[in-house]
KEFIVO-62576 format. One line per field, with one value per atom (N, C-alpha, C): x, z negated, y; atom name; residue in three letters; residue number from 1. Coordinates in steps of 0.2 Angstrom, whole numbers. Layout:
X <- X ...
Z <- Z ...
Y <- Y ...
name <- CA ...
resn <- Ala ...
resi <- NUM ...
This chain:
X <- -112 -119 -124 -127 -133 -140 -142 -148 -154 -159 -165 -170 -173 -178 -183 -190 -193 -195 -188 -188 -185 -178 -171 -171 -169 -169 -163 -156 -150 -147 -150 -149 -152 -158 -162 -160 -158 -152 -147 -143 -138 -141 -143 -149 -149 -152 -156 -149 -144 -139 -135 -134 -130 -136 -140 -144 -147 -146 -147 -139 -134 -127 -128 -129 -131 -136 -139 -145 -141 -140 -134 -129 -124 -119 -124 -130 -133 -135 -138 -143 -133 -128 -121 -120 -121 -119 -124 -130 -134 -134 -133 -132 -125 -121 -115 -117 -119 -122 -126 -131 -138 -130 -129 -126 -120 -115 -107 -103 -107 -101 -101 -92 -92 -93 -92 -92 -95 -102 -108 -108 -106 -106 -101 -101 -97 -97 -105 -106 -101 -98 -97 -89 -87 -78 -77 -77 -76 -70 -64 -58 -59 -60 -59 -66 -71 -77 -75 -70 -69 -63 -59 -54 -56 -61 -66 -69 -73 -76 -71 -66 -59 -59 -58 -56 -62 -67 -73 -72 -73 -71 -66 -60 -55 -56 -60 -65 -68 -72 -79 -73 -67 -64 -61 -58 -57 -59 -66 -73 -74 -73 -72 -68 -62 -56 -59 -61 -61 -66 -73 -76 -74 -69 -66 -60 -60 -53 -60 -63 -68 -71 -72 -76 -69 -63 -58 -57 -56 -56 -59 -67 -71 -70 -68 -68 -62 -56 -51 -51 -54 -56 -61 -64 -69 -63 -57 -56 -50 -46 -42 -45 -50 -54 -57 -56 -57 -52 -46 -40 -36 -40 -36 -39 -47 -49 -47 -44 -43 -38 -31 -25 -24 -33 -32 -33 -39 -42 -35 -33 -24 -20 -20 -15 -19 -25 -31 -27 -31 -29 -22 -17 -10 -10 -14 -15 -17 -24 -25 -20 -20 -15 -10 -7 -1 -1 -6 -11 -11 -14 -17 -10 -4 2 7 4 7 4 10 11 7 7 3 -3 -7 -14 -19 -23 -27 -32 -34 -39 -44 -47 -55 -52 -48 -46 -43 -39 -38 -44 -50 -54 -58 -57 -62 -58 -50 -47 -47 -49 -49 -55 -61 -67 -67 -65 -62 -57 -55 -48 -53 -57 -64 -68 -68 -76 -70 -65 -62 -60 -58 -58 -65 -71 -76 -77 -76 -76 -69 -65 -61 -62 -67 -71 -78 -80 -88 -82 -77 -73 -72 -70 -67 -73 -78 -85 -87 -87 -92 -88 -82 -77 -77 -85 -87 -92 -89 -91 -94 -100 -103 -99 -103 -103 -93 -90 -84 -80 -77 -73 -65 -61 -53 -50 -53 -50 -53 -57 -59 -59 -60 -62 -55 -50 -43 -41 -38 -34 -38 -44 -47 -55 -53 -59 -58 -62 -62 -54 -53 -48 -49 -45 -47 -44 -46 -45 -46 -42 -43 -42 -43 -41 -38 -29 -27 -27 -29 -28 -35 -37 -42 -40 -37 -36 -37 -38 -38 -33 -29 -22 -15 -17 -13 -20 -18 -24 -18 -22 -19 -25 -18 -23 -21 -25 -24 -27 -23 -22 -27 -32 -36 -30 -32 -27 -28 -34 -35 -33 -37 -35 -37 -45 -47 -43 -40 -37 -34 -30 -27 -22 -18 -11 -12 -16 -17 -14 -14 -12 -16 -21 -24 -26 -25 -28 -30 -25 -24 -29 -34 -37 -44 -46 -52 -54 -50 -53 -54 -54 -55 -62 -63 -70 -72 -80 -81 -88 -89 -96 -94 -103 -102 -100 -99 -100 -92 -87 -80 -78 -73 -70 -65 -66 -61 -54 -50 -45 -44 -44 -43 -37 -37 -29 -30 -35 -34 -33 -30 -25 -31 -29 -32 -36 -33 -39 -43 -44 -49 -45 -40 -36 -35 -36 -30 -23 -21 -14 -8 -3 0 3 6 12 6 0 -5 -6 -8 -7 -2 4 9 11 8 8 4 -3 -7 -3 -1 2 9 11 15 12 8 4 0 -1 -5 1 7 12 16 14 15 10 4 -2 -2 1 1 9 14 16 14 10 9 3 1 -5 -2 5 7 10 10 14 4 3 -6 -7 -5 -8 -4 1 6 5 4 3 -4 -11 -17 -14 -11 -8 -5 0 1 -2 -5 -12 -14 -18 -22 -20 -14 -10 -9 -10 -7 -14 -17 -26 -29 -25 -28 -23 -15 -12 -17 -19 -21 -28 -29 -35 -34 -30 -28 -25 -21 -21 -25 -30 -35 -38 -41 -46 -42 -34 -32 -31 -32 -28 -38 -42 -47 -50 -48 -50 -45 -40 -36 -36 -40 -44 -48 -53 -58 -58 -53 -50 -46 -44 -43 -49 -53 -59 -63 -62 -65 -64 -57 -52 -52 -56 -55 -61 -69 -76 -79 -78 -79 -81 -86 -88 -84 -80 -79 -86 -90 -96 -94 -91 -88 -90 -84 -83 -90 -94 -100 -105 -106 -110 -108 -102 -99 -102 -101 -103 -111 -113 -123 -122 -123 -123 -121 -116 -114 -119 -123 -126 -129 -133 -142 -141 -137 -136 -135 -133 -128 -138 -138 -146 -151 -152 -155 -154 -147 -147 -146 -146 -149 -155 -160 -166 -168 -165 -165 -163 -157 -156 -160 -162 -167 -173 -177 -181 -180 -174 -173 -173 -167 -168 -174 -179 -186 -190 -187 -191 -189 -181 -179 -183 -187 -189 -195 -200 -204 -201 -194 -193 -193 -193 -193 -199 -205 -210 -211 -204 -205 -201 -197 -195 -204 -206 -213 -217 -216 -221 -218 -226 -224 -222
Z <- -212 -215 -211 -217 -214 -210 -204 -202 -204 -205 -208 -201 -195 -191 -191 -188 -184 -177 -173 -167 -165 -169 -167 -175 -173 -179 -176 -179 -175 -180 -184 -188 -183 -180 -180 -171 -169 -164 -162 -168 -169 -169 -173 -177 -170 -168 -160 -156 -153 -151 -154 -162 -161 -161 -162 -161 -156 -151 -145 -143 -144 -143 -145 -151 -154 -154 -149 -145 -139 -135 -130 -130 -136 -137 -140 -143 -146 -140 -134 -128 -124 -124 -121 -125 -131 -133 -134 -133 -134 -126 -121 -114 -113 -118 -118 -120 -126 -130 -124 -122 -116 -110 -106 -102 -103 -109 -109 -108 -104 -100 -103 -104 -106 -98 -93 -86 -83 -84 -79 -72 -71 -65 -65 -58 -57 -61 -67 -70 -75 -78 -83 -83 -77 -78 -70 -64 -59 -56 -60 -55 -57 -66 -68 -62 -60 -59 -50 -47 -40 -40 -47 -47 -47 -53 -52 -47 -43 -36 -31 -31 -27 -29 -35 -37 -39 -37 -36 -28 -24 -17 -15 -19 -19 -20 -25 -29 -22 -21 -14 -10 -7 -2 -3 -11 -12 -12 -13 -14 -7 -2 5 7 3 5 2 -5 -8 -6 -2 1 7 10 18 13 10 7 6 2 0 6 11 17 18 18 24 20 11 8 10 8 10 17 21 28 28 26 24 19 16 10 15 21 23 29 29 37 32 26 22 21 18 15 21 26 33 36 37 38 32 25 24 23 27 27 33 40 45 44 38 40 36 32 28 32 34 42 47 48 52 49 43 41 39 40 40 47 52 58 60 57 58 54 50 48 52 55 60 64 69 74 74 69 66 64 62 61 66 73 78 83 81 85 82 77 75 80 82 87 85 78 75 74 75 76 80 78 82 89 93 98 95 90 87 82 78 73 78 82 87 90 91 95 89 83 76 73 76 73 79 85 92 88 86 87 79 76 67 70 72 76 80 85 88 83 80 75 71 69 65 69 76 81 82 78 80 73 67 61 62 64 64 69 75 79 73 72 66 61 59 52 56 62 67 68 71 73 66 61 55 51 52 47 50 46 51 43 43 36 40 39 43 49 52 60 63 58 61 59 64 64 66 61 67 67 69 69 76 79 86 88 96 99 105 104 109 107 112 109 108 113 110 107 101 97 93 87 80 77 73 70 62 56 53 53 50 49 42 38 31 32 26 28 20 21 15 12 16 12 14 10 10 17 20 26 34 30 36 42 39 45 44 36 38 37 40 39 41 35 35 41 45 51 52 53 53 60 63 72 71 76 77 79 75 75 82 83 92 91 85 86 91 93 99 108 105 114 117 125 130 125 122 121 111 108 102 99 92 88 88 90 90 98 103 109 114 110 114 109 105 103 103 101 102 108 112 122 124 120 123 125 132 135 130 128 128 131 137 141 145 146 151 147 140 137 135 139 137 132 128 122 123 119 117 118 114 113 118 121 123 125 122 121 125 129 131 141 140 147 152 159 164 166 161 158 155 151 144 138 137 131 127 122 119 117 121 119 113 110 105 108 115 117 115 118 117 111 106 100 96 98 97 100 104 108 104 100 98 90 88 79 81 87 88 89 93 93 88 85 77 72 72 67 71 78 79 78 78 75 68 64 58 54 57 59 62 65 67 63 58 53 48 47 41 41 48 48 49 51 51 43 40 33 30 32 29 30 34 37 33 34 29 22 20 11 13 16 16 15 21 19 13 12 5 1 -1 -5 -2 2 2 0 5 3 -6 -11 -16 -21 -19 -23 -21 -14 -11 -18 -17 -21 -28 -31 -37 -37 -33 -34 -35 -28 -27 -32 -37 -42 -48 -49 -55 -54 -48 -45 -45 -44 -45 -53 -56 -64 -67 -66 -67 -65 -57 -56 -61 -61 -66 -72 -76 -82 -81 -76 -74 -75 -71 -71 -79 -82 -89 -92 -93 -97 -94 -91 -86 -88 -87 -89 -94 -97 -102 -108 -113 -120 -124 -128 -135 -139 -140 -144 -152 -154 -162 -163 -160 -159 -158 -152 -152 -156 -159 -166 -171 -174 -179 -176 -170 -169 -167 -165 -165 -173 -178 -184 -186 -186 -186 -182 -176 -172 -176 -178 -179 -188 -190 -196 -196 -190 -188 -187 -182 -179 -186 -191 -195 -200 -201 -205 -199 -192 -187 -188 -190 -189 -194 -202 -209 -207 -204 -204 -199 -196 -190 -195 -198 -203 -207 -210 -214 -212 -205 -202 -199 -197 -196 -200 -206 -214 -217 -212 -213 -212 -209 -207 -211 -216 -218 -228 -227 -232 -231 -225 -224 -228 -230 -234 -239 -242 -252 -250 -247 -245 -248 -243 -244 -249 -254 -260 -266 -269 -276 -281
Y <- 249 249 246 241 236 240 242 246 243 245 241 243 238 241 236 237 236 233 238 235 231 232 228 225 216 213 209 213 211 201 202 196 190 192 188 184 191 190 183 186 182 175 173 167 164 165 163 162 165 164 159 159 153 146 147 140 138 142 141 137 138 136 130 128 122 119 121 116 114 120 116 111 112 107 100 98 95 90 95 92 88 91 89 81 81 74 69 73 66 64 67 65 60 60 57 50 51 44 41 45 40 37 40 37 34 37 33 37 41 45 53 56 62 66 62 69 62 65 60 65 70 74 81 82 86 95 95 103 99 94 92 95 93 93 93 97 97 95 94 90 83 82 75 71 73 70 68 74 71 67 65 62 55 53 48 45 50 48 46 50 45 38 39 31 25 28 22 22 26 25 21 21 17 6 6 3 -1 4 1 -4 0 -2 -9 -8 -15 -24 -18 -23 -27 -24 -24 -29 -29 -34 -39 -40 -46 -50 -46 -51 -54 -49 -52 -59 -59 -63 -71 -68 -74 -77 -73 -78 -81 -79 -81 -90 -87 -93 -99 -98 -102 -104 -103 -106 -110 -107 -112 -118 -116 -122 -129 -127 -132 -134 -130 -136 -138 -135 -141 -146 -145 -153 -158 -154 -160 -160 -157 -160 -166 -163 -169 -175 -175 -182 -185 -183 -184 -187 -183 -188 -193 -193 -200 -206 -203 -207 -209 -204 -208 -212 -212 -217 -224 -222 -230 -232 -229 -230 -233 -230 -233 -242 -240 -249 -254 -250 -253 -256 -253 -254 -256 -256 -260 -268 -269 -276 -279 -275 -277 -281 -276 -276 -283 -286 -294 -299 -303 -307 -315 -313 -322 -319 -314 -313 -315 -320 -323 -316 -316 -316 -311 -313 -312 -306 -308 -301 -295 -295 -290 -288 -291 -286 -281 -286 -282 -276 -278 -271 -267 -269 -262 -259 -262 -260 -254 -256 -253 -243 -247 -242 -235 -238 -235 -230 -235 -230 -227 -226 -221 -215 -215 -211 -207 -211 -206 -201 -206 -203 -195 -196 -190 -184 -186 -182 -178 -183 -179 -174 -176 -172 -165 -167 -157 -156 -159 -154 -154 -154 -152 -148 -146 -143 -132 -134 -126 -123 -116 -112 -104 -103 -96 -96 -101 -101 -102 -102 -101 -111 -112 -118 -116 -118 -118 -122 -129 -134 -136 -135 -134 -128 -127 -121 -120 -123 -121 -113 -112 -106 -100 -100 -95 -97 -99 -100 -98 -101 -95 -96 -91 -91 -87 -86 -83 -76 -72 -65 -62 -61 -57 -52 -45 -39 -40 -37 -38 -30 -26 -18 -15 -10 -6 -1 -1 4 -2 -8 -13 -14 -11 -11 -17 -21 -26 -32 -37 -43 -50 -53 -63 -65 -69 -72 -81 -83 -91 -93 -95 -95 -105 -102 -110 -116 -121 -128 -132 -130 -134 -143 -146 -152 -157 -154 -157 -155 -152 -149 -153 -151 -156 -155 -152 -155 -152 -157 -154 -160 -161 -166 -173 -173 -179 -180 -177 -175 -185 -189 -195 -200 -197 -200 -197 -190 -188 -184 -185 -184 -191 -196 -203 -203 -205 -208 -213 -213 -219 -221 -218 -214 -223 -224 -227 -236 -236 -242 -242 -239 -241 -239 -241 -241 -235 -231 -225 -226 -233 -234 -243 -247 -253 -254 -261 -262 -271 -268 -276 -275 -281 -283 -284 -286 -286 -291 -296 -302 -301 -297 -295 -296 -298 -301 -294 -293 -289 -288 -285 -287 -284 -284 -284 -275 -275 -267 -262 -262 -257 -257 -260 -259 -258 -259 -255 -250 -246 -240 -236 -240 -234 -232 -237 -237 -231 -230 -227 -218 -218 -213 -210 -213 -212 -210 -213 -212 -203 -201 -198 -190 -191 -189 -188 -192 -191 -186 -185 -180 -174 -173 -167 -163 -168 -164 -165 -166 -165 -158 -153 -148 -144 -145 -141 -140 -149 -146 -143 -140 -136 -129 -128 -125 -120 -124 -122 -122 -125 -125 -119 -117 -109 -105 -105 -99 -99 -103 -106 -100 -104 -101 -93 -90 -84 -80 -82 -79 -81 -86 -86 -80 -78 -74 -66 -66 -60 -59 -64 -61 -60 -64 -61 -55 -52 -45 -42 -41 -37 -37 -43 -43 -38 -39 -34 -29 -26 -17 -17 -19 -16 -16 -22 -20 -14 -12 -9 0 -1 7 7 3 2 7 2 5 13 13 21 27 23 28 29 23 24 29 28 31 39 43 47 51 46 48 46 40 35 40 40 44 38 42 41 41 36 33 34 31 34 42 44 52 57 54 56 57 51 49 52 54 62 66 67 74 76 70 72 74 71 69 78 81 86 93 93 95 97 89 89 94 94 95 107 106 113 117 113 114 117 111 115 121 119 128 134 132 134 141 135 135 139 136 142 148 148 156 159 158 161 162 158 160 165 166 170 177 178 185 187 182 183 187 187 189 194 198 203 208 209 216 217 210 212 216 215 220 227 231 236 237 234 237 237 235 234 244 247 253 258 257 263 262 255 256 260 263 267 263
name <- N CA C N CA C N CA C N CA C N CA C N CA C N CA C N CA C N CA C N CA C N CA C N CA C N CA C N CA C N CA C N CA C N CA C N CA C N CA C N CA C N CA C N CA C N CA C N CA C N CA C N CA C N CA C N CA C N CA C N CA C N CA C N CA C N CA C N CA C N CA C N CA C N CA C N CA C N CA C N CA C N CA C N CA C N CA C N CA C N CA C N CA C N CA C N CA C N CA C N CA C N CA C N CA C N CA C N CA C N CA C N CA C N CA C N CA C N CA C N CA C N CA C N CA C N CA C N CA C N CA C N CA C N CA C N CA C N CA C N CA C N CA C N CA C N CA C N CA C N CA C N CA C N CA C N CA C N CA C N CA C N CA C N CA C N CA C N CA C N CA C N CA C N CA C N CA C N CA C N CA C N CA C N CA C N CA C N CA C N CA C N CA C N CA C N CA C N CA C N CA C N CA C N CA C N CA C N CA C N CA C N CA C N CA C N CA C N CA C N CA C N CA C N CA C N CA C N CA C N CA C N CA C N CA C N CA C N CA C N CA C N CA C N CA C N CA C N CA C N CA C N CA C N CA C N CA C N CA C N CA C N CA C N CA C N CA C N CA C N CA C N CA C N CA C N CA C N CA C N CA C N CA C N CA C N CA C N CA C N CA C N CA C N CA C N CA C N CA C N CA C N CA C N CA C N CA C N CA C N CA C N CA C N CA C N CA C N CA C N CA C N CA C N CA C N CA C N CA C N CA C N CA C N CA C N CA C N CA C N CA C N CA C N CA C N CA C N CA C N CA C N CA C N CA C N CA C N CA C N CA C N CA C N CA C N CA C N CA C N CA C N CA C N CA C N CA C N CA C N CA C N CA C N CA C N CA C N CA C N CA C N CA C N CA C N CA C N CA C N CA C N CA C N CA C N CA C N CA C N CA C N CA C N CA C N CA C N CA C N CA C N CA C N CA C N CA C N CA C N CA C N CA C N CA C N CA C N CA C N CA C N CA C N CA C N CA C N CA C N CA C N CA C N CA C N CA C N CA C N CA C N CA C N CA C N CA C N CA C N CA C N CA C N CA C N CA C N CA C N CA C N CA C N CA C N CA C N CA C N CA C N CA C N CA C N CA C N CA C N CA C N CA C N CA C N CA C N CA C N CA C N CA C N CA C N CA C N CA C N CA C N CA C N CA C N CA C N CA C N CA C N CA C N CA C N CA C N CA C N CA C N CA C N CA C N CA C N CA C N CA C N CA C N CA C N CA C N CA C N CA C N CA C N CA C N CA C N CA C N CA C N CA C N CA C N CA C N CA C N CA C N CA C N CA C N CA C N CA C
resn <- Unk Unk Unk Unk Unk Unk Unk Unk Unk Unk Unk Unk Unk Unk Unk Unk Unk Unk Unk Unk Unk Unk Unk Unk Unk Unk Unk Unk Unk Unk Unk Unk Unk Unk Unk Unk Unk Unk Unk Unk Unk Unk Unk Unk Unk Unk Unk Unk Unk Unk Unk Unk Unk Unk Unk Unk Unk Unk Unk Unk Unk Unk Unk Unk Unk Unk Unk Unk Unk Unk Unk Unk Unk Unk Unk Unk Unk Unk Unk Unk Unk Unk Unk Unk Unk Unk Unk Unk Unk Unk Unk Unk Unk Unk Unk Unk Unk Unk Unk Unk Unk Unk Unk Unk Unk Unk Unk Unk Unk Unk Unk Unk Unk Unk Unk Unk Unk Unk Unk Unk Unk Unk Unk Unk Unk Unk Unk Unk Unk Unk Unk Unk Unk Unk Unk Unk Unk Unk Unk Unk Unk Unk Unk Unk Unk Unk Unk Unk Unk Unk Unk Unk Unk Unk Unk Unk Unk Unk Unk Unk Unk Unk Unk Unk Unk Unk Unk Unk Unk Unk Unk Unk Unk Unk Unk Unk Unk Unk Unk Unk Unk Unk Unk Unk Unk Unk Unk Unk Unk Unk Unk Unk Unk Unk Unk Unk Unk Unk Unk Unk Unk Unk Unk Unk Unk Unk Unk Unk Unk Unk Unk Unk Unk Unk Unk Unk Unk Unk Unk Unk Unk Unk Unk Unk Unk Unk Unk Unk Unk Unk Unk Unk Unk Unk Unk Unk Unk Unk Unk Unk Unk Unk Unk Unk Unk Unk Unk Unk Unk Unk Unk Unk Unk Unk Unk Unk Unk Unk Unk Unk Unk Unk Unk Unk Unk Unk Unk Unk Unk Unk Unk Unk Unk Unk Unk Unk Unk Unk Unk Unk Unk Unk Unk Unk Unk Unk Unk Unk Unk Unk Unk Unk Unk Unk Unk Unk Unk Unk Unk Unk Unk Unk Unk Unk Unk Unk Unk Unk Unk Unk Unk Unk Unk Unk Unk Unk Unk Unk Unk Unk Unk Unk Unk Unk Unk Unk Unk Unk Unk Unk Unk Unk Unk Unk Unk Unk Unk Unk Unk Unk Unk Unk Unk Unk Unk Unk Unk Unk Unk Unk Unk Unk Unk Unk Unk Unk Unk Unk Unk Unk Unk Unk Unk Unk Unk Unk Unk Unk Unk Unk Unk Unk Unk Unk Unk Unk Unk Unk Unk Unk Unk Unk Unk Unk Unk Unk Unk Unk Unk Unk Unk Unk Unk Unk Unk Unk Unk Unk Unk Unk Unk Unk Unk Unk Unk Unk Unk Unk Unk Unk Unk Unk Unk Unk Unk Unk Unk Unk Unk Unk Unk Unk Unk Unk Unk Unk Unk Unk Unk Unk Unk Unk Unk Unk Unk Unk Unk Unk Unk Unk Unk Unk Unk Unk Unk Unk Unk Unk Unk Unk Unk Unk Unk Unk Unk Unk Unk Unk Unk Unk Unk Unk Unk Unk Unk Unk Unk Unk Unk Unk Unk Unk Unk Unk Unk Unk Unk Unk Unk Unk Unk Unk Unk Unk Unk Unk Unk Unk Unk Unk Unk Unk Unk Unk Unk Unk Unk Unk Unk Unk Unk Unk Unk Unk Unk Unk Unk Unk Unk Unk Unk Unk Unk Unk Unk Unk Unk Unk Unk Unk Unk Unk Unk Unk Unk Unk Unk Unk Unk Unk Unk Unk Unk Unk Unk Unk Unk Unk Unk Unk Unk Unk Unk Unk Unk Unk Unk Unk Unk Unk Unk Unk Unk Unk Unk Unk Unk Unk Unk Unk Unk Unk Unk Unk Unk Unk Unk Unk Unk Unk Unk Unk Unk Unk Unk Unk Unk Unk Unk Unk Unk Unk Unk Unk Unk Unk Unk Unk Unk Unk Unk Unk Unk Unk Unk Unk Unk Unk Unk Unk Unk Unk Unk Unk Unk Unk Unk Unk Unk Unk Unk Unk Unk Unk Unk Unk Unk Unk Unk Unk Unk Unk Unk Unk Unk Unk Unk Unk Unk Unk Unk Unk Unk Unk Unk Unk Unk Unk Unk Unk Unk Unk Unk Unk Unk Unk Unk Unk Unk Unk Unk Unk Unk Unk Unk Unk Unk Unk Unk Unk Unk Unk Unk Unk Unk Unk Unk Unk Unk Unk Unk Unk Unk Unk Unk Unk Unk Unk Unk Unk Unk Unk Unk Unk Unk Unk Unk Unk Unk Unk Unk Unk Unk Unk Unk Unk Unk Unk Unk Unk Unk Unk Unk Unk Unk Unk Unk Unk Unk Unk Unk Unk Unk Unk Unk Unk Unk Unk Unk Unk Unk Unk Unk Unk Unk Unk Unk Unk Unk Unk Unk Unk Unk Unk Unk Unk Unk Unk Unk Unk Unk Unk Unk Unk Unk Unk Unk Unk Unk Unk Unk Unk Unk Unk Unk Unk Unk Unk Unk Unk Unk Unk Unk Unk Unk Unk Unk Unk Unk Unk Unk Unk Unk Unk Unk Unk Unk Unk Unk Unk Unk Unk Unk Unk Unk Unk Unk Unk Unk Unk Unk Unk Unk Unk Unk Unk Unk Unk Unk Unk Unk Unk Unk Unk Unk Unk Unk Unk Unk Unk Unk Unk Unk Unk Unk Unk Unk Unk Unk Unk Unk Unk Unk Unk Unk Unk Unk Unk Unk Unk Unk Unk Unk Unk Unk Unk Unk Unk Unk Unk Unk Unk Unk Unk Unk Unk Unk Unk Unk Unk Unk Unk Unk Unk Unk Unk Unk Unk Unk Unk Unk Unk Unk Unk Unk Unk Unk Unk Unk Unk Unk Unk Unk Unk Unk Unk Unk Unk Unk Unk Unk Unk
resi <- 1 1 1 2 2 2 3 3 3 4 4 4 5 5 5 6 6 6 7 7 7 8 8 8 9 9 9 10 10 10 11 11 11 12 12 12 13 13 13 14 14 14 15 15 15 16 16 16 17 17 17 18 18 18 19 19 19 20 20 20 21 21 21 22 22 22 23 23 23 24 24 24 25 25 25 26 26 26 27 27 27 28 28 28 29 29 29 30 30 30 31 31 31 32 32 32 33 33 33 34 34 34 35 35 35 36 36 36 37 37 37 38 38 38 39 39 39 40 40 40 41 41 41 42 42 42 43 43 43 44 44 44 45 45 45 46 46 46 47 47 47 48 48 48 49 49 49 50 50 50 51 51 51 52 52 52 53 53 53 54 54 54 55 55 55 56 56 56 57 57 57 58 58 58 59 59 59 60 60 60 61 61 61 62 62 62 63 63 63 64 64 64 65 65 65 66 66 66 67 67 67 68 68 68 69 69 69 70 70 70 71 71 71 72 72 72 73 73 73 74 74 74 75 75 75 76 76 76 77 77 77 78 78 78 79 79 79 80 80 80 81 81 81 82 82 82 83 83 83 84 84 84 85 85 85 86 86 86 87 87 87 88 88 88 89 89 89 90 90 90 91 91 91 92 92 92 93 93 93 94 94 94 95 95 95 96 96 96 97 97 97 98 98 98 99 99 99 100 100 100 101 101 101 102 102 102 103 103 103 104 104 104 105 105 105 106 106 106 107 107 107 108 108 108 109 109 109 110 110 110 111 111 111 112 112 112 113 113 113 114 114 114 115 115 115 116 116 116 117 117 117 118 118 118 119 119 119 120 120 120 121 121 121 122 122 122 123 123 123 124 124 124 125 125 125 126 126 126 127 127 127 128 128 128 129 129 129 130 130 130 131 131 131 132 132 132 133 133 133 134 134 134 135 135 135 136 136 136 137 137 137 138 138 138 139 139 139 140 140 140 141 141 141 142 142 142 143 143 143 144 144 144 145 145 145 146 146 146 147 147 147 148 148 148 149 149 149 150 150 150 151 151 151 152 152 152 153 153 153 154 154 154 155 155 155 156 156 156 157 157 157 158 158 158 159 159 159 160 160 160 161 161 161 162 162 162 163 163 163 164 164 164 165 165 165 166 166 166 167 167 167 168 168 168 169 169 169 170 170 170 171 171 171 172 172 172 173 173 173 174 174 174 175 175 175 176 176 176 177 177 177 178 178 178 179 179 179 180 180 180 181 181 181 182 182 182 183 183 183 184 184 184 185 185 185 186 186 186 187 187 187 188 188 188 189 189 189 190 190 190 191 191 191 192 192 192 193 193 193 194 194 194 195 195 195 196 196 196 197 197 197 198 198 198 199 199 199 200 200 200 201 201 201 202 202 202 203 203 203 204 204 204 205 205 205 206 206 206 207 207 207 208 208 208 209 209 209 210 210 210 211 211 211 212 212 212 213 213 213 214 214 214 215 215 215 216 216 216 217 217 217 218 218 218 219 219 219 220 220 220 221 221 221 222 222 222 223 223 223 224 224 224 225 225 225 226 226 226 227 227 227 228 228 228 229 229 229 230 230 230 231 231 231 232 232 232 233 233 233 234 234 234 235 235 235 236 236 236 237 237 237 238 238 238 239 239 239 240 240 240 241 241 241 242 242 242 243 243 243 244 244 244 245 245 245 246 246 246 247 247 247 248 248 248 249 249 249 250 250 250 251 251 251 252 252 252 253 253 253 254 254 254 255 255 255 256 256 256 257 257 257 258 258 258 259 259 259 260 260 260 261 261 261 262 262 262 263 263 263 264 264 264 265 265 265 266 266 266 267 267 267 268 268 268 269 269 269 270 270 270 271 271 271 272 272 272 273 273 273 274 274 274 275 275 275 276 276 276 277 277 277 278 278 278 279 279 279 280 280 280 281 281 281 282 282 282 283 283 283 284 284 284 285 285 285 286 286 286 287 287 287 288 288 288 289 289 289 290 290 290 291 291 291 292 292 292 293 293 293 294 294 294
């Protein structure tokens, strides 16, 4: 039996109770809508939100490698492209000298091919000292100069390393051309006799030496074409296992947008007959006065 009071207006109770529910759920989706997200924090869903936070931390670390991978690239990209202007530079050189070492060769063209042969040896000295990306070069420096370092995992315990080529060292690939003196007015490479003449053995000594040099950077360039290659698979991994958490994480926090939009729609709707009935048992207790009239 329905009580009729004054004091206690149990309808109005109710009213208030669930509209107040339905402000809460209300205030829940329109925050879903604003940000995207069904668990923007850990009040929302407390395993789902530290599961998420693992795997954006995961994320970070990633992000970590991929710019250790990109510097590594970029610095390999600069001494590739200057290793392969140098072993183009050698096989110019092998021309040279190969010319110079023909016996029906006048006088005057063997000194213009010493002096050709010279200035390429210096062009392939500018190619090592400029083949340098954020302070780092490994095509100079000897054995303990720069070298590269990637980190290929997020825990940095395995790393791709590319050991310095030491082209300019005592016993490096080109060492009998880019240690040449030319201090003091002498020529770097001279292939002339005790007369002054240039002679045909020394220039067939350098064409020899150069065809040996040009061997020894076919296995550097091989060498960097490895790596290359290993540093550019590395990143394509890295880049897919990190869209991939990515999409992990979505799938995890990410608001159903659709789903939300029914159910604002549905709220705002719940909200106002809400609000009616609350009016209504508001207006219950002034019947208790049609009670005392005559």
């Amino acid at each position: 039996m329905l009580n009729f009071s004054v004091n206690t207006n149990v309808g109005a109770f109710l009213a208030l109770q669930n509209l107040s529910q339905t402000n809460q759920d209300l205030g829940v989706t329109q925050n879903r809508i604003n940000t995207g997200l069904k668990v923007a924090s850990t009040k929302d869903d407390s395993a789902t939100y530290a599961i998420a936070q693992s795997l954006r931390a995961d994320i970070g670390g990633l992000n970590a490698v991929k710019s250790s991978l990109d510097r590594a690239q970029s610095t390999l990209d600069v001494a590739v492209s200057a290793a392969e202007s140098i072993s183009d530079v050698l096989v110019t050189m092998k021309e040279k000298a190969t010319a110079a070492s023909d016996t029906g060769m006048d006088e005057d063209s063997r000194v213009a091919l010493q002096d050709d042969f010279n200035k390429l040896i210096e062009q392939i000295k500018s190619y090592i000292n400029s083949a340098e990306f954020n302070g780092s070069n490994i095509l100079t420096g000897g054995a303990t100069g720069d070298k590269i370092e990637a980190l290929l995992d997020t825990d940095a315990t395995e790393k791709l390393t590319v050991a310095n080529l030491d082209l300019n060292g005592a016993t490096g690939a080109l060492s009998k051309f880019v240690l040449a003196s030319d201090a003091d007015g002498m020529l770097q490479v001279d292939w002339s006799d005790q007369a002054g003449n240039v002679g045909v053995d020394d220039a067939k000594q350098s064409a020899t030496d150069v065809g040996d040099a040009i061997d020894a950077m076919k296995a550097k360039l091989s060498e960097l074409g490895s790596a290359s290659r290993q540093l550019t698979a590395q990143q394509t991994f890295v880049s897919k296992l990190s869209d991939t958490i990515e999409t992990g994480i979505g799938n995890l926090v990410d608001a159903d947008l659709a789903k939300e939009s029914a159910q604002l729609q549905a709220l705002q709707t719940k909200q106002q007959l809400g609000l009616q009935a609350l009016s209504i048992a508001n207006q219950a207790p002034q019947s208790i006065m049609s009670l005392f009239q005559r």
